[in-house]
C-alpha positions in Angstrom: 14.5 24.4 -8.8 15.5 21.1 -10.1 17.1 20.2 -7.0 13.9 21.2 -5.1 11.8 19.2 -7.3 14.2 16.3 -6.7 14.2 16.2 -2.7 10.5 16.7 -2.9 10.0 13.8 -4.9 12.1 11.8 -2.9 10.0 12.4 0.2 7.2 11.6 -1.9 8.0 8.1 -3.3 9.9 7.3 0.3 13.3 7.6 -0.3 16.3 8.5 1.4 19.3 10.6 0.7 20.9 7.5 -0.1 17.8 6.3 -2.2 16.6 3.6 0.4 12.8 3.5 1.1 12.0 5.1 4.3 8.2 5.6 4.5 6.0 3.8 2.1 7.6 0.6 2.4 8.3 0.7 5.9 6.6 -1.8 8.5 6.4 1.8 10.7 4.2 3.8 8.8 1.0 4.7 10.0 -2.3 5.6 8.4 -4.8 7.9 10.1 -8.1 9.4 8.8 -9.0 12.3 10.6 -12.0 13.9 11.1 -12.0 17.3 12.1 -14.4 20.4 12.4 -14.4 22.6 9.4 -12.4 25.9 11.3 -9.0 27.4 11.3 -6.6 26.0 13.6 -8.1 22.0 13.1 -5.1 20.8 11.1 -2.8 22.8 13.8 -4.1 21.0 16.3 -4.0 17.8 14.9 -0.3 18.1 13.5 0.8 18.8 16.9 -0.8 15.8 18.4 1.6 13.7 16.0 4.8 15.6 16.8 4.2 15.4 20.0 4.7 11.5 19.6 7.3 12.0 17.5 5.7 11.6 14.5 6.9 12.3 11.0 4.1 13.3 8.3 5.3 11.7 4.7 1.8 12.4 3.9 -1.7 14.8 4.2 -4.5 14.4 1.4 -7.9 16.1 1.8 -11.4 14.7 1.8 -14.6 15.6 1.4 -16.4 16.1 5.0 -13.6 17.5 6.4 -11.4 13.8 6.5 -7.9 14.5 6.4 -5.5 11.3 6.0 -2.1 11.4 7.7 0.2 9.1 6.8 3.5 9.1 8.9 6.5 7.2 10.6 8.1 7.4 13.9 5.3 7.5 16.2 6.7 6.3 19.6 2.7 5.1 21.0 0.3 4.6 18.4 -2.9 3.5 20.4 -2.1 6.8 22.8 -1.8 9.0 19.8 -5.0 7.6 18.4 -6.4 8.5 22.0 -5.2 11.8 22.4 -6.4 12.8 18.9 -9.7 11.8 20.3 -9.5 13.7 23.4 -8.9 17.1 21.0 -13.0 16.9 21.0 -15.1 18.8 19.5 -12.3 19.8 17.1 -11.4 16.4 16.4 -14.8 14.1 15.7 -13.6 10.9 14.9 -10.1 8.7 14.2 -9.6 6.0 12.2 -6.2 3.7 11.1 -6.4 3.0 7.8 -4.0 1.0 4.9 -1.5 3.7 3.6 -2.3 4.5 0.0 1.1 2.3 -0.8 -0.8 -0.4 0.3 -3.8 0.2 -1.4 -2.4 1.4 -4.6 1.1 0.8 -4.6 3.6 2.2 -7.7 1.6 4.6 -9.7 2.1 4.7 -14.1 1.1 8.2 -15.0 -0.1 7.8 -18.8 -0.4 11.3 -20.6 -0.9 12.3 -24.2 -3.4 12.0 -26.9 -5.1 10.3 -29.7 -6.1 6.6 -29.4 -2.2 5.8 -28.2 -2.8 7.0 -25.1 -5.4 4.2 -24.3 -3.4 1.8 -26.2 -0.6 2.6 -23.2 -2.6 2.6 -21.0 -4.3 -0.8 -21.6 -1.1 -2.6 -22.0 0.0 -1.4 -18.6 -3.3 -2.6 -17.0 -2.6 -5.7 -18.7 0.9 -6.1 -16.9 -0.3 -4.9 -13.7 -2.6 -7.2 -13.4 0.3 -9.9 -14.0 2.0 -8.7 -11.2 -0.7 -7.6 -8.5 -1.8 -11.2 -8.9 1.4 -12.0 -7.3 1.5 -9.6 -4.6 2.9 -6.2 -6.0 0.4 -3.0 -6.0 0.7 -1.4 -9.3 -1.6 1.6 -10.5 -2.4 3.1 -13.8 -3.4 6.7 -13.7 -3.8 8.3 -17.5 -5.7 11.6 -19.3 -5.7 12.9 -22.8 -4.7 15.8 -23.1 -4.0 18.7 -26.6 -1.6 21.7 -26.4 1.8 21.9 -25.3 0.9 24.7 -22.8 -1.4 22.0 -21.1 1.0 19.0 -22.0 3.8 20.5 -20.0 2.1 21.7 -16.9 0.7 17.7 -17.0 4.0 16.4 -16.9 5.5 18.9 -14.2 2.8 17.9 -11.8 3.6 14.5 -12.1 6.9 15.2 -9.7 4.1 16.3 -7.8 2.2 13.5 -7.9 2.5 10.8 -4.4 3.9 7.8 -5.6 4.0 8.4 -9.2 7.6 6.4 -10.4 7.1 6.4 -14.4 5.4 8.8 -16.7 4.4 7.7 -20.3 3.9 10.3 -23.1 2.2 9.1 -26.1 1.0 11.1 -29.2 2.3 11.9 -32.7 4.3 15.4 -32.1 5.7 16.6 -28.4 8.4 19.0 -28.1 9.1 22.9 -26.8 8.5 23.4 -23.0 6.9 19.9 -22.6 10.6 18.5 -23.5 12.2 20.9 -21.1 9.3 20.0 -18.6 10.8 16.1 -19.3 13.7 17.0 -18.3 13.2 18.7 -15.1 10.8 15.3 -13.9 13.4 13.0 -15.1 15.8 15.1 -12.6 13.6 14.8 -9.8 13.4 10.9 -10.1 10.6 9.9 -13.2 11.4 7.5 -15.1 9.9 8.9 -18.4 8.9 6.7 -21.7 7.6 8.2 -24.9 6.3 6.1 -28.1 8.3 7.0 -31.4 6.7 10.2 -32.3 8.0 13.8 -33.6 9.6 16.9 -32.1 12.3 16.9 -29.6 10.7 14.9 -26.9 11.6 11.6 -27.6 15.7 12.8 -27.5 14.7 13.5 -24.0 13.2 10.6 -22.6 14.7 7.5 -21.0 13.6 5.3 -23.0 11.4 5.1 -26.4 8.8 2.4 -27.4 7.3 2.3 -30.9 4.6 0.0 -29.8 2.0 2.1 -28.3 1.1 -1.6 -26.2 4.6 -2.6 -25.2 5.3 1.0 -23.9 2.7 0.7 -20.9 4.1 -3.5 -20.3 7.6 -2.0 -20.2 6.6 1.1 -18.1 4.9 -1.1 -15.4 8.3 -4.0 -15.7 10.4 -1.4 -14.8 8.9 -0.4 -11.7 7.7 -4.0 -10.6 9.3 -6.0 -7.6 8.5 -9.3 -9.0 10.4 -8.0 -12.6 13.4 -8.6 -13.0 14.1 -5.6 -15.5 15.9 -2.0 -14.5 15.6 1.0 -16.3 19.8 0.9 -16.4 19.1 -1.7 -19.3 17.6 0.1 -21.5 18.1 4.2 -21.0 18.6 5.7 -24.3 17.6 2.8 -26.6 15.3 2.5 -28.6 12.6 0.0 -29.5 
């Protein structure tokens, strides 16, 4: 399962087999919102529009009005796929290119806990984000509080799930059980994961642990940031 989890988040976040980015950062990806007629068979008819132009979907999300975004790479015509999508009237009713969500939101910091650390986290990667959007990167912040380990460790399995999503902070006073073994499995499919200094068994499991509720969310967004020069090799396994 781990090994699943792992390819799929490598499709995900654009990587390789050899861990080079091959989608979100590419100069060929394509961004397409699509709206379609609320039937079965739309999104069939759409999908093979874009294979048809050799097209490789690294992305679908779904939208309220029946707007599907495609995001993909490899299309060998992009104004004739545009036009042919068109021509699939009345199931297709309009096509629009659009800025990949890479481009709009970049790297996304998935902030999960509870108790007042978790906006603490959160505002200190904010805080660093902005530092380095200014210059260009995209950097997001994504966070929710959450109780229970139940809920805690279906939270941070669904990150792996999650498109874009590079680091995952989990901040509280006492994590451990299924949501360490749920650490583990994200950290194999290619999270980095941070936890403040708290009790139980997840902080043994993390990459890296951050007392200060604050510096935890500036190191989570350093680590991810182009213009940083800081590498989770570094620091795995320390403490601070």
């Amino acid at each position: 399962m781990n090994q699943v989890l792992a390819q799929r988040h490598a499709q995900q976040i654009g990587l390789s087999g050899n861990g080079v980015a091959d989608s979100e950062g590419s100069l060929d990806l394509l961004a397409l919102l699509v709206r379609v007629r609320d039937e079965p068979g739309s999104l069939y008819r759409v999908s093979e529009a874009i294979y048809r132009h050799g097209g490789n979907v690294t992305y679908v999300s779904t939208i309220t009005g029946g707007e599907i975004q495609f995001e993909m790479v490899g299309v060998d015509d992009r104004k004739q796929l545009i036009a042919d999508l068109l021509g699939l009237k009345p199931v297709v009713e309009a096509v629009t290119e659009v800025p990949s969500f890479q481009e709009i939101f970049g790297k996304r910091i998935i902030v999960i806990g509870g108790g007042a650390q978790v906006g603490q986290v959160a505002q200190g990667a904010v805080a660093e984000a902005d530092r380095h959007n200014i210059r260009g990167e995209r950097i997001s912040v994504d966070t929710i509080a959450l109780v229970g380990e139940e809920k805690l460790a279906a939270a941070v399995r669904a990150t792996a799930r999650l498109h874009r999503a590079k680091v995952l902070v989990l901040a509280g006073a006492l994590m451990g059980g299924d949501i360490t073994t749920a650490v583990r499995e994200v950290r194999e499919a290619g999270i980095i994961v941070i936890s403040t200094n708290m009790a139980g068994s997840v902080p043994e499991a993390v990459d890296l642990v951050v007392t200060d509720s604050l510096e935890a969310g500036i190191m989570a967004v350093m680590l991810v940031a182009d213009t940083a020069k800081f590498s989770i090799e570094m620091v795995r396994g320390k403490r601070f």
